[in-house]
C-alpha positions in Angstrom: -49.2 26.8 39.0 -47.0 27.7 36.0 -48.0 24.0 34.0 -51.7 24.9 35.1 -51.7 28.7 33.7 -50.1 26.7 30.3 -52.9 24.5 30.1 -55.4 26.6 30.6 -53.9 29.1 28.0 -54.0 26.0 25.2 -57.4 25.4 26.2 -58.6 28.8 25.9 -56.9 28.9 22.6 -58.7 25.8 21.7 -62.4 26.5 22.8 -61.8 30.2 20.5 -60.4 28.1 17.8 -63.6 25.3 17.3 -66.3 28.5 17.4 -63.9 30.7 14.9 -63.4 27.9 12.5 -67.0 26.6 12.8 -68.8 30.2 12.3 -66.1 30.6 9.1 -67.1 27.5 7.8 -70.8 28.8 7.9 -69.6 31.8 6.6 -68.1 30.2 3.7 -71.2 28.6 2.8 -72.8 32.2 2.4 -70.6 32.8 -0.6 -71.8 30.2 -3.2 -75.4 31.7 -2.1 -74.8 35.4 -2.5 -72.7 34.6 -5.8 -75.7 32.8 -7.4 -78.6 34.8 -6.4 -77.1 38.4 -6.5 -76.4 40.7 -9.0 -72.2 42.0 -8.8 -73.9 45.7 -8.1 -76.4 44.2 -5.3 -73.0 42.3 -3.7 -71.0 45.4 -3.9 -74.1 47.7 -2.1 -74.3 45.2 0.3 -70.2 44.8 1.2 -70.1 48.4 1.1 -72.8 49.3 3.7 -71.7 46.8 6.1 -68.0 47.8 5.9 -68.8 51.5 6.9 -71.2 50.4 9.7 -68.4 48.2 11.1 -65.9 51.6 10.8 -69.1 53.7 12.7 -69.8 51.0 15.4 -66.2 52.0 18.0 -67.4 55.5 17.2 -71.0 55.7 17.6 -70.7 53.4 20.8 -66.9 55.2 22.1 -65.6 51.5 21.7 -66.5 50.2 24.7 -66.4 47.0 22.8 -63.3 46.8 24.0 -63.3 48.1 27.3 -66.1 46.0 28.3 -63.9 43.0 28.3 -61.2 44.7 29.5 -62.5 45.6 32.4 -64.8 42.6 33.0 -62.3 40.3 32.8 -59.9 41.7 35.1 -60.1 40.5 38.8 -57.7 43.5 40.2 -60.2 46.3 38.6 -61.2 48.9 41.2 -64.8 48.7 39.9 -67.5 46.9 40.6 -68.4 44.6 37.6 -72.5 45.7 38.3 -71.3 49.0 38.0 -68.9 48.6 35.0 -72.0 46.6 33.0 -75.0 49.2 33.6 -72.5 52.0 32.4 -71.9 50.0 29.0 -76.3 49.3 29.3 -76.6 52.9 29.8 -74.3 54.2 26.7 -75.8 52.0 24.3 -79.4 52.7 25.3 -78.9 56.6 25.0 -76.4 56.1 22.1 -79.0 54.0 20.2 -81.7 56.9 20.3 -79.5 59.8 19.8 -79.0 57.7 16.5 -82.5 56.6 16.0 -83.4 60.4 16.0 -80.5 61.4 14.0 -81.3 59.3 11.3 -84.9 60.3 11.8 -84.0 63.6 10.5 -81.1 62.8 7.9 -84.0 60.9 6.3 -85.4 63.7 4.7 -81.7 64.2 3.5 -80.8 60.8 3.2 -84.1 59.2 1.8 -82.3 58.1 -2.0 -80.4 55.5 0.1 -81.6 52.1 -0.9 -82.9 50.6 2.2 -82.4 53.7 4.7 -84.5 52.4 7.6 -83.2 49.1 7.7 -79.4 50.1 7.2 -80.0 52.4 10.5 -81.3 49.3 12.1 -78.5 47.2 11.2 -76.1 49.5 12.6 -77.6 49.7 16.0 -78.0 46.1 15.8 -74.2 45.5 15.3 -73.4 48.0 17.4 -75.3 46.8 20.3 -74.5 43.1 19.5 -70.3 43.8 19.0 -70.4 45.1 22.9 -72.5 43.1 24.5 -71.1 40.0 22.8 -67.8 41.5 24.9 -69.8 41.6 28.1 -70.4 38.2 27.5 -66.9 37.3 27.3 -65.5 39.4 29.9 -67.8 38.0 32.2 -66.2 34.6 31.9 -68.7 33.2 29.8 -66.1 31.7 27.0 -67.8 28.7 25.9 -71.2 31.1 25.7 -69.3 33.9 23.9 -68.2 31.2 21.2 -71.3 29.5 21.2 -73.3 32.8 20.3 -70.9 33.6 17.2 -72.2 30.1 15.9 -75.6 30.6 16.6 -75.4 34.1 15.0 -73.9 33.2 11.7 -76.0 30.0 11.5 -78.8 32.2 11.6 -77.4 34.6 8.6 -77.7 31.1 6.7 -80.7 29.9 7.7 -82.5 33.5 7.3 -80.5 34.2 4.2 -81.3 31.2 1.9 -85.4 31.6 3.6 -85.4 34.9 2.4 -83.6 35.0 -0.8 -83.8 31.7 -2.0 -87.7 31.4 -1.1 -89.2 34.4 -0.8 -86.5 36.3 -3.3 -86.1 39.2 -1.7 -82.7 40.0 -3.7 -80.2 42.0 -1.4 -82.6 43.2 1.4 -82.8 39.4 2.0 -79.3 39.5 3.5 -79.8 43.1 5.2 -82.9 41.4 6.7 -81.1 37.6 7.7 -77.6 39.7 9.2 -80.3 42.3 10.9 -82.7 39.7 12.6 -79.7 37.3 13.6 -78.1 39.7 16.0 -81.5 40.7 17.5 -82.1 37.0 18.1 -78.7 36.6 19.7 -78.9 39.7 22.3 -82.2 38.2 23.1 -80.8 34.7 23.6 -77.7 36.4 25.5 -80.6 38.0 27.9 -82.5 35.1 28.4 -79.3 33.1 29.6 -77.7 36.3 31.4 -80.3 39.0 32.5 -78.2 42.0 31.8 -80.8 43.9 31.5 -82.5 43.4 34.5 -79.3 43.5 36.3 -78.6 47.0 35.6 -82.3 48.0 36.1 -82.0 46.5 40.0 -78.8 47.7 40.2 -79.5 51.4 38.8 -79.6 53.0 42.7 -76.3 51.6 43.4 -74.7 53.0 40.1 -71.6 54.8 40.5 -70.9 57.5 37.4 -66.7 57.2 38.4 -66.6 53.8 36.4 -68.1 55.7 33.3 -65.3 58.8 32.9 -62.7 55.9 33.7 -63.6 53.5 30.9 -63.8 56.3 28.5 -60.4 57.3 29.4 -59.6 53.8 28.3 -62.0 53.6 24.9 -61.0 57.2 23.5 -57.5 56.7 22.8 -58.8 53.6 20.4 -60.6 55.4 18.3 -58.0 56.7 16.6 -57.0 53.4 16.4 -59.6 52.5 14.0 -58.6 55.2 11.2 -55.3 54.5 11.4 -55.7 50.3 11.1 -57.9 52.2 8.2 -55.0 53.3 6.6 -52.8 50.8 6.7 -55.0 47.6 5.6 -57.6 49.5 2.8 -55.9 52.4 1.6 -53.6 50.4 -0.6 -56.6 49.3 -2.9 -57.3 52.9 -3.8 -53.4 53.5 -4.5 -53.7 49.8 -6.4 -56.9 51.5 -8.6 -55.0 55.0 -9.0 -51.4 53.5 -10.1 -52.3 49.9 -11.7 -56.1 50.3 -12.6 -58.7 47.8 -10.8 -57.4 44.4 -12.8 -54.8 44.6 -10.5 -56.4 44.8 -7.5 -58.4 41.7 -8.5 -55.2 39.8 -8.8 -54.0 41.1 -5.5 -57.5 39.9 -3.7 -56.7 36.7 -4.6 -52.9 36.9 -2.9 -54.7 38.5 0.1 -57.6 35.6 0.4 -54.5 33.4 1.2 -53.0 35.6 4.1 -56.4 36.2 5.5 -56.3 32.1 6.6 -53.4 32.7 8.6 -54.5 36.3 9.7 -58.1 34.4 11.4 -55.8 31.6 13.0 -53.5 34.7 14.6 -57.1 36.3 15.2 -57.7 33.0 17.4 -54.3 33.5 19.3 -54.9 37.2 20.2 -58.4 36.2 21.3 -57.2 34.2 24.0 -53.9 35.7 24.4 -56.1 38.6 25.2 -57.5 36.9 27.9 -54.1 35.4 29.4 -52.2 38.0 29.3 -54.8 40.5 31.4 -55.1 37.8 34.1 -51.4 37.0 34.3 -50.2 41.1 33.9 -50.0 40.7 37.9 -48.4 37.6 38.7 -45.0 38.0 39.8 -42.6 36.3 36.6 -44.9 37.8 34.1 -41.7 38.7 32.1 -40.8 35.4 32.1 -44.1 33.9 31.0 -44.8 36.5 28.0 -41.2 36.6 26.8 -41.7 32.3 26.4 -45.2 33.3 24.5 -43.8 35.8 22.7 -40.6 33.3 21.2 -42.3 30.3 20.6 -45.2 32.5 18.9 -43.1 33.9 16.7 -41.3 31.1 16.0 -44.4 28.7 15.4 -46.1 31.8 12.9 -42.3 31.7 10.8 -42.6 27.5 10.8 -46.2 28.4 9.3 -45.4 30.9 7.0 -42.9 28.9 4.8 -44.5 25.5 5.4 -47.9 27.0 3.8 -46.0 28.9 1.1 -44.1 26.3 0.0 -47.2 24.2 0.1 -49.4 26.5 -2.1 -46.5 26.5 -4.8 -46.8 22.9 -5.4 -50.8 23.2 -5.5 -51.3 26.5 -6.9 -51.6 25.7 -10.4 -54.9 23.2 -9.6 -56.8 25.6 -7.1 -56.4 29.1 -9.1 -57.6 30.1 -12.1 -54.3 30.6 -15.0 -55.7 34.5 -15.5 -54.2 35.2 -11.2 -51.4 32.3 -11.1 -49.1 35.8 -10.9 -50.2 36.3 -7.9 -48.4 33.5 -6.5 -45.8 35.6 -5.8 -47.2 38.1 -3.6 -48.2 35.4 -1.2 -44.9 35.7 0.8 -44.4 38.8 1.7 -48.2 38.9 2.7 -47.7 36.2 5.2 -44.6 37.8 6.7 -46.9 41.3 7.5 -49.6 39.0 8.7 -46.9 37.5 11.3 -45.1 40.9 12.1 -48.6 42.6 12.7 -49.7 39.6 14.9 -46.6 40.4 16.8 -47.4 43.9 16.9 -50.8 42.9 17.9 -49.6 40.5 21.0 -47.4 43.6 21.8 -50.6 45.7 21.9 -51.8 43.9 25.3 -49.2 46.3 27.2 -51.3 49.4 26.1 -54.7 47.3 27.6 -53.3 45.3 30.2 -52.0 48.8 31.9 -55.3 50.4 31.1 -53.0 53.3 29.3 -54.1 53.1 25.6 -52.5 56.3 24.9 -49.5 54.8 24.6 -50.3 53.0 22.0 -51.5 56.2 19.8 -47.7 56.8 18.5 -47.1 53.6 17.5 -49.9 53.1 14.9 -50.6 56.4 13.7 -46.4 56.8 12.8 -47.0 53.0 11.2 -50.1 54.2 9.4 -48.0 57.5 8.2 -45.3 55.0 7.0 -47.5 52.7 4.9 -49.3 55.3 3.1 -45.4 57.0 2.3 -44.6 54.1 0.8 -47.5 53.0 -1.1 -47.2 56.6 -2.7 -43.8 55.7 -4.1 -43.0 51.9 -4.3 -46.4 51.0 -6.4 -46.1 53.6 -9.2 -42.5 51.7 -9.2 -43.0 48.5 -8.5 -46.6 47.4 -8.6 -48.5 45.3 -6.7 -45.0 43.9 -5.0 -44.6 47.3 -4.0 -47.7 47.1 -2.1 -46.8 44.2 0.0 -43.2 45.0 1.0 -44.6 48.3 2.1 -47.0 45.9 4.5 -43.6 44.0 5.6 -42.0 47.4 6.4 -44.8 49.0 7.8 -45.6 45.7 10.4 -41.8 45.0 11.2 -41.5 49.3 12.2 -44.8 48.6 14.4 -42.9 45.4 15.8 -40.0 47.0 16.9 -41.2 50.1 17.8 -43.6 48.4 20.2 -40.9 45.8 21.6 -39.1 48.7 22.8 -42.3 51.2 23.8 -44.1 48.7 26.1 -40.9 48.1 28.3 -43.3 50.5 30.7 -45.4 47.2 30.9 -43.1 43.8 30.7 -40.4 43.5 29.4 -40.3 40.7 26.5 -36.8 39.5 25.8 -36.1 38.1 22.4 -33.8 34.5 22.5 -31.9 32.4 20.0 -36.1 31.1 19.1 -36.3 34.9 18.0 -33.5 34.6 16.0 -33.9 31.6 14.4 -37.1 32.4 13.5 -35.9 34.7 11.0 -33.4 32.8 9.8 -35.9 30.1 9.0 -37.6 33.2 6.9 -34.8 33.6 5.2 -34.2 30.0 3.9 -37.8 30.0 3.0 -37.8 33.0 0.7 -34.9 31.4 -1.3 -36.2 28.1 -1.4 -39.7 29.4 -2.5 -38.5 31.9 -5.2 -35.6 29.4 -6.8 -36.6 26.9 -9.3 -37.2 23.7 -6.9 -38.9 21.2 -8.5 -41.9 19.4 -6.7 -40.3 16.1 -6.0 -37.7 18.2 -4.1 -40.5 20.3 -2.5 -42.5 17.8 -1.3 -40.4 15.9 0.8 -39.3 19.2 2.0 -42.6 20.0 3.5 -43.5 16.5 4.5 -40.1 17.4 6.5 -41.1 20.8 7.8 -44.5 19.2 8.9 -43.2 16.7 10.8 -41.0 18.7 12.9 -44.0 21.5 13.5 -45.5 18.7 14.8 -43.0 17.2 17.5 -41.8 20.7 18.3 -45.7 22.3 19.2 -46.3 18.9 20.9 -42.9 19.8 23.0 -44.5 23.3 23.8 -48.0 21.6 25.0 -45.7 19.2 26.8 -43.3 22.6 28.5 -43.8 23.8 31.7 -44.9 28.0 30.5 
């Protein structure tokens, strides 16, 4: 049993792994596109609108995104799963028009909006597609779920370059492609599924005590949202306010670095996520999450100076001499990427209890904190100032939450914990001291090969 549940955890992780890096990869090959055939003001309209529908979609649709898997995936929820999917049908059909005639009427006051109508339809689009894509995965449906991602961004390629390449339609061309690629994908998710007509058979037999339960669940997140907010895009508008905006183009460049690792912890949550719900019962969960927990943490501190180390020797060749400075940010940046990954594994207490209250406290007092201390380390200390105030803010969240979800499981920190940080610690002094590259190398080639024997040993352990 316990060698199964491992196995099946690693292969979760991998099937969440090939669709993440295969719809980046697509993604990727948007950039060069948009670069070459949109002007810098058409790029910024365009990464602007779809940033504030992405913060409206948990509130226009309560975010039952997320309680959709939640309690989808879980085979000990009181509720019938007909019942739990024509509640989450029924929200996003009446949310949907409520907006639809909202917007109706904001168009008289709204109408000098480039694009109105089809920003309005973008936003029910994601909003409709971000939940139901969650459905999907709740339900089971893994390999579908990942397939769908890759269908949808290949889409936003294949519509994008159609209409802005041929047709030239400048930026509506990739409000149109990102529009009609979600519409196609809740199509193809109803041909394969039949949600809809599930919850139109099923709409006698609909119980309204799944619907006030759920929201109890989805509420609390909200704030969640804001606060996440707070923590991860505030600090560009302290960067403009203290350093001016050439400094936050140097620290976009740092940040493009940490996101790699941030989408491979992405990957881990995703099917941590799904572990963790279906194990919260079993009877040596402690056990099981406190081995997760330490070899997580330990493999994310292997990663952090191993790819640190490795963009110091390479650095020089892949960025541009004007940010080379920004080299130095990289660290820290990693280290709040791996303490808010903790703090994100620690997070499946709050869900896996169905009490996301609990987890109010802990962000908002961590969003408090950053914003504190981007007010007084970056006027000090610039754009380092920004990131230690990340490391702070995501070790407080860390230990605040290692403590708070005791209520939950209890995860117990061992010498892997320990050395984990230790292994930080030699990795900040070997990457800030003058080491030169014949020395460095080896060092890495060192660090890789033991990475690989010791995450060959976990695949190989008994969890």
């Amino acid at each position: 049993m316990a060698k199964n549940r491992g196995k099946e955890f690693l292969n979760t992780f991998s099937i969440y792994a090939i669709g993440t890096i295969g719809a980046k990869l697509i993604a990727f090959a948007l950039m060069p596109l948009y670069t070459f055939f949109l002007a810098k003001e058409d790029m910024g309209y365009f990464d602007l609108s779809i940033t504030l529908i992405m913060l409206l979609v948990p509130f226009i649709t309560f975010d039952i995104r997320d309680g959709a898997f939640r309690y989808l995936i879980d085979k000990e929820c009181p509720f019938n799963p007909k019942d739990t999917i024509s509640f989450i049908v029924r929200t996003l059909t009446r949310n949907s028009v409520i907006i639809a005639i909202l917007s109706a009427i904001g168009y008289f006051y709204l109408s000098h909006l480039d694009y109105y109508p089809i920003l309005v339809a973008t936003l029910i689009a994601y909003a409709c597609y971000e939940v139901i894509i969650q459905v999907v995965r709740g339900m089971g449906h893994t390999k579908f779920f990942v397939g769908i991602g890759i269908i949808n961004t290949f889409l936003i390629l294949l519509l994008s370059i159609l209409f802005l390449v041929v047709f030239k339609w400048g930026v509506l061309a990739i409000f149109l492609a990102n529009l009609i690629s979600r519409i196609i994908s809740l199509i193809i998710i109803e041909c394969r599924l039949r949600i809809i007509e599930l919850c139109i058979k099923h709409r006698k037999e609909y119980k309204h005590e799944v619907g006030k339960d759920m929201l109890r669940y989805t509420i609390p997140l909200l704030p969640n949202v804001l606060a996440w907010w707070a923590i991860e895009s505030s600090s560009k508008l302290f960067i403009e306010a203290f350093l001016g905006l050439e400094y936050n183009g140097i620290f976009a460049v740092a940040v493009k670095f940490s996101n790699i690792l941030q989408i491979v912890a992405g990957i881990f949550y995703q099917a941590w996520q799904e572990t963790a719900i279906k194990e919260m019962n079993s009877n040596d969960h402690n056990q099981f999450f406190s081995k997760i927990f330490n070899n997580y943490f330990l493999l994310l501190s292997i990663t952090v100076v191993l790819a640190t180390l490795g963009l110091r020797v390479i650095y020089p060749y892949i960025v541009a001499e004007a940010y080379q400075e920004s080299f130095i940010y990289i660290f820290p940046l990693f280290i709040a990427v791996q303490f808010h990954a903790i703090g994100s594994f620690l997070d499946l207490a709050y869900q896996c209890s169905r009490k996301t209250y609990r987890g109010l406290p802990s962000i908002i007092s961590t969003a408090v904190l950053a914003l504190v201390l981007y007010y007084f380390t970056v006027s000090r200390w610039g754009l380092m100032g920004v990131s230690i105030s990340l490391v702070i803010s995501y070790a407080y969240l860390m230990i605040y939450r290692l403590f708070d979800v005791r209520f939950c499981f209890k995860i117990s920190p061992n010498r892997l914990f320990y050395s984990s940080l230790f292994i930080l610690l030699i990795g900040g002094v070997l990457i800030y001291v003058p080491i030169s590259n014949y020395i460095m190398i080896p060092i890495i080639a060192i660090g890789l090969v033991a990475l690989f024997f010791y995450a060959r040993n976990i695949k190989n352990t008994k969890l």
